[in-house]
N, C-alpha and C positions, 0 to 999 in steps of 0.2 A: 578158412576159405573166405577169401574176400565176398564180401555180400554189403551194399548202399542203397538206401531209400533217397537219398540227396545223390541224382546221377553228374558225374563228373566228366562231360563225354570230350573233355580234352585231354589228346593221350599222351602217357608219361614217354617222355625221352625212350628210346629203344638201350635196352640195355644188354644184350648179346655178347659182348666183351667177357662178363662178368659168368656164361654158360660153359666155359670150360674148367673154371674154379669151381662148379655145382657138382662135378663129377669125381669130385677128390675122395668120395667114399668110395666109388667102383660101382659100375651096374649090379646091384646087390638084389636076395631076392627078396620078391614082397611077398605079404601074405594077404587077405583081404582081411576086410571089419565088419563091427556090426554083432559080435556073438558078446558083445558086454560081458567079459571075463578079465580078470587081471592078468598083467601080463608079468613073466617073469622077467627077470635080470633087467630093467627096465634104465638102469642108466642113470635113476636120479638118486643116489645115495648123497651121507650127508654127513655131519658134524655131530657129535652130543651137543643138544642143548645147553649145555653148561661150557663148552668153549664157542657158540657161535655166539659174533657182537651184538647180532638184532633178534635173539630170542624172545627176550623180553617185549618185543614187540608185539608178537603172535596171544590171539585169544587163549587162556589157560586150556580149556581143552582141548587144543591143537597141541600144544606144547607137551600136554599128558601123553598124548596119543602117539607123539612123535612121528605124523604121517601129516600128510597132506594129500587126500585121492583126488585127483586128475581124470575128467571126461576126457579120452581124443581120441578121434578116428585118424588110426594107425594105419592108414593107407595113402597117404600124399607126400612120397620122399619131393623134395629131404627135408620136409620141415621135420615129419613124423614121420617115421615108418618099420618095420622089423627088416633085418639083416636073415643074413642067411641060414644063424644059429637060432631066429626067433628073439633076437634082444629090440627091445626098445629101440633105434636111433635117432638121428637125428637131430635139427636146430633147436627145436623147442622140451626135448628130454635134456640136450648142452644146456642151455637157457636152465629150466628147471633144476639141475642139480646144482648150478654154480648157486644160484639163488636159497638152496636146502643148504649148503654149507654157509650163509650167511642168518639163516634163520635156524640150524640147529635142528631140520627136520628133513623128510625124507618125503619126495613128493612123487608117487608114485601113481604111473599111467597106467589108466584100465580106458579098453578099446569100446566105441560104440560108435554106432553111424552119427556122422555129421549133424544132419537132420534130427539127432535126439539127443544130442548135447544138451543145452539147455534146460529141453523137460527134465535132465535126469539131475541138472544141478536144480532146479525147484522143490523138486522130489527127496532131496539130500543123500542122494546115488554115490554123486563126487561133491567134493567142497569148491571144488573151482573148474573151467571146462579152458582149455589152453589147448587149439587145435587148428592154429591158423585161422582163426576167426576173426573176422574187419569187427570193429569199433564203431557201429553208426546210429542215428537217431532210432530207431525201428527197433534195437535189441537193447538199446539205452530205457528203452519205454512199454517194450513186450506189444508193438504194434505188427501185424501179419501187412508184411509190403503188397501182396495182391490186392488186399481188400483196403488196408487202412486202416483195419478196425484192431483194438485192442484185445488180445487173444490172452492174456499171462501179467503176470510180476514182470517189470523189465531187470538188467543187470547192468551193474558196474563194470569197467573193463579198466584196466591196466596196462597202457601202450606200452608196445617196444619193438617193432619194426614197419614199415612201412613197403606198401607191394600191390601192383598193380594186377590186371587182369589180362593173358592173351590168348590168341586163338593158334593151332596149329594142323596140319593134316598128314597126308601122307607125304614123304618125301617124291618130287619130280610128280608131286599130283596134287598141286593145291586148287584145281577147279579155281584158277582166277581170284581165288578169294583174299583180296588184301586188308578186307577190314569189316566190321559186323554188317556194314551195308551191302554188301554182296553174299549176303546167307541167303537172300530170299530166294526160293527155288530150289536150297538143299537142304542136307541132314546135317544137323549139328548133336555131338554128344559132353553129355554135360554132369555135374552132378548134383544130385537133388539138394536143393534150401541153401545153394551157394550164389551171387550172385552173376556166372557167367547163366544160371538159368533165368535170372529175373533178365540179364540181358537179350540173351535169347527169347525170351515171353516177349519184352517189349519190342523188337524189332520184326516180331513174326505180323505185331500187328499195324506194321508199317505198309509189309509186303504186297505189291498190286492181288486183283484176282488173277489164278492160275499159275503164280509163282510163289507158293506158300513154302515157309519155312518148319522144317517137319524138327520138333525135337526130343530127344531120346535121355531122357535122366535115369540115373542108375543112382545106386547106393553108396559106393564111392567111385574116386580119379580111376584107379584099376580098370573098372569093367569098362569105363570109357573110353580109355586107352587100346581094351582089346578090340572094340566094337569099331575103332577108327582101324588097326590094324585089320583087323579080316576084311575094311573097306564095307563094310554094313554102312557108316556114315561120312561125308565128305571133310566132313572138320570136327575137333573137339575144343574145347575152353578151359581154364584152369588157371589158378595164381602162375601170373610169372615164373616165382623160383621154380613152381611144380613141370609149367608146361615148358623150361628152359632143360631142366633134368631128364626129365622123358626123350627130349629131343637128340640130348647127349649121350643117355644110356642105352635105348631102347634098340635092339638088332645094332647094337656097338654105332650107334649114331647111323644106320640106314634106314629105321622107320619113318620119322620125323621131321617136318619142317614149320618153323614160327612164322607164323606170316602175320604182318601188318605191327604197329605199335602197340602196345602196353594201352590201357583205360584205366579209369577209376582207382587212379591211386589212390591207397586210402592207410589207416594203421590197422596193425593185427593189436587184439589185443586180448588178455587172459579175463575169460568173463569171471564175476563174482557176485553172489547173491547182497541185493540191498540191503538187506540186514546188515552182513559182515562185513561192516565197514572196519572193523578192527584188522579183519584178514585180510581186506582189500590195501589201506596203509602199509601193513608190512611188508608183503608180496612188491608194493612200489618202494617202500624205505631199498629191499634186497637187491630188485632189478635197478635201482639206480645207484646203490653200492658196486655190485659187479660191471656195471657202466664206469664209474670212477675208477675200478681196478684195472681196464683193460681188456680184460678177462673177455668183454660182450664181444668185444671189436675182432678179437681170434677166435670165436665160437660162428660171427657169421662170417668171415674168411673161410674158417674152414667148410661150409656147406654153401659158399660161394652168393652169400646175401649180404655182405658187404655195401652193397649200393642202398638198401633198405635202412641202410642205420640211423638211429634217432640218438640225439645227444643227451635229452633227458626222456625218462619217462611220466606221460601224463595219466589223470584220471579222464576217460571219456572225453579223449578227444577228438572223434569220428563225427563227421557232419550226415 
């Protein structure tokens, strides 16, 4: 989930084109997150170590282990999310496995809310947390964006798509609203420690008296989604690919409408603990092998994030 301390507040080219290729899975169902359990048939299988070419790269007791555990909150199709039968899908489990068959392991997603990723990669829960998470100074450095103040260890990230922020509401009822400047006065639903809520925070405190900006954070995209649906709030926020999919999926495309451009473009990027700088290299050796093979280029095709794509991947490149 996109989330910047350095705000970018000129918005990215509108990218709608690109909202009917997001729908190539099918309005599929979700499940929520947050119950930190493994998930089955998850999608990222992989190689023996002994035929992938970048094994040798990975710390020996990853290579023993033959796993790589994955923090992500499995509720924001299509980056992540579960299908009908409960499997893993999406962009970043595609991503994930093509990358396990270049390292010879098997990188396997276990579900937790957004907001605890992180602690649970500190905690050594998961080895890497890979969940649509922006790349910026703040989680480079484990600084809390409200305060400023340093709260944690920060982490390394490993880029590989790039994806803006938008707002959307009900369809035939967007309350006027074209752009974050015209929230003051309404509900916006959001989700907690992303930063369409840091955006929402900072424009509430824009708003004159008596036209205050009321906002509602949930746990994950899901209960946001439902909360703009029963019209409890007038608009919601979310990455791009996320709130372009909703728009397409949701009541067969009659819930939904994007209003206004994309902001804060930024990169997604797979966090990794300071230390494991050895697991951090390979994870980038992998993802810019399966870039050189193609392979990335038809993985976001097919979950219609194609416009996001990076040619190489960096370390910590988010401002």
């Amino acid at each position: 989930m996109t989330a910047s301390s350095t705000r970018r507040t000129t918005a990215a080219h509108s990218r709608l084109a690109a909202v009917g290729a997001i729908a190539v899975a099918g309005a599929l169902l979700l499940t929520g997150c947050g119950d930190q359990t493994k998930d089955k048939n998850n999608g990222s299988g992989s190689a023996s170590t002994s035929n992938a070419p970048l094994a040798d790269k990975l710390p020996k007791e990853i290579r023993d282990k033959g796993e790589i555990k994955v923090g992500s909150d499995i509720a924001y199709a299509p980056v992540e999310f579960k299908d009908s039968s409960g499997n893993v899908v999406g962009l970043d489990p595609d991503l994930a496995a093509a990358m396990g068959k270049q390292l010879g392991v098997k990188l396997s997603f276990e579900n937790g809310t957004f907001d605890a990723l992180l602690t649970g990669l500190r905690s050594g829960r998961y080895d890497i947390a890979m969940s649509a998470m922006t790349d910026n100074k703040n989680r480079q450095e484990g600084v809390d964006p409200d305060t400023g103040k340093k709260v944690g260890e920060g982490v390394d990230f490993v880029d590989y798509l790039t994806a803006g922020v938008s707002i959307y509401t009900r369809k035939g009822d967007t309350k006027g609203i074209t752009s974050w400047a015209d929230l003051c006065g309404k509900k916006i639903a959001v989700e907690r420690g992303t930063v369409s809520e840091d955006l929402a925070k900072q424009e509430a405190k824009k708003c004159p008296s008596g036209k205050k900006l009321t906002i509602e954070a949930f746990d994950d995209d899901q209960q946001s989604q439902t909360r703009l649906r029963s019209g409890g709030v007038d608009a919601a926020s979310s990455d791009f690919p996320v709130a372009a999919y909703a728009v397409k999926t949701s009541g067969g495309g009659k819930d939904f409408e994007i209003v206004g451009d994309q902001v804060e473009a930024a990169p997604y990027g797979i966090a990794v603990a300071k230390s494991d700088t050895q697991l951090r290299d390979a994870l980038q050796a992998a993802l810019n092998a399966v870039i050189k093979s193609g392979e990335y280029e038809k993985i976001l095709e097919k979950w219609g994030a194609q416009d996001g794509a990076v040619k190489e991947s960096v370390i910590n490149g988010g401002k």
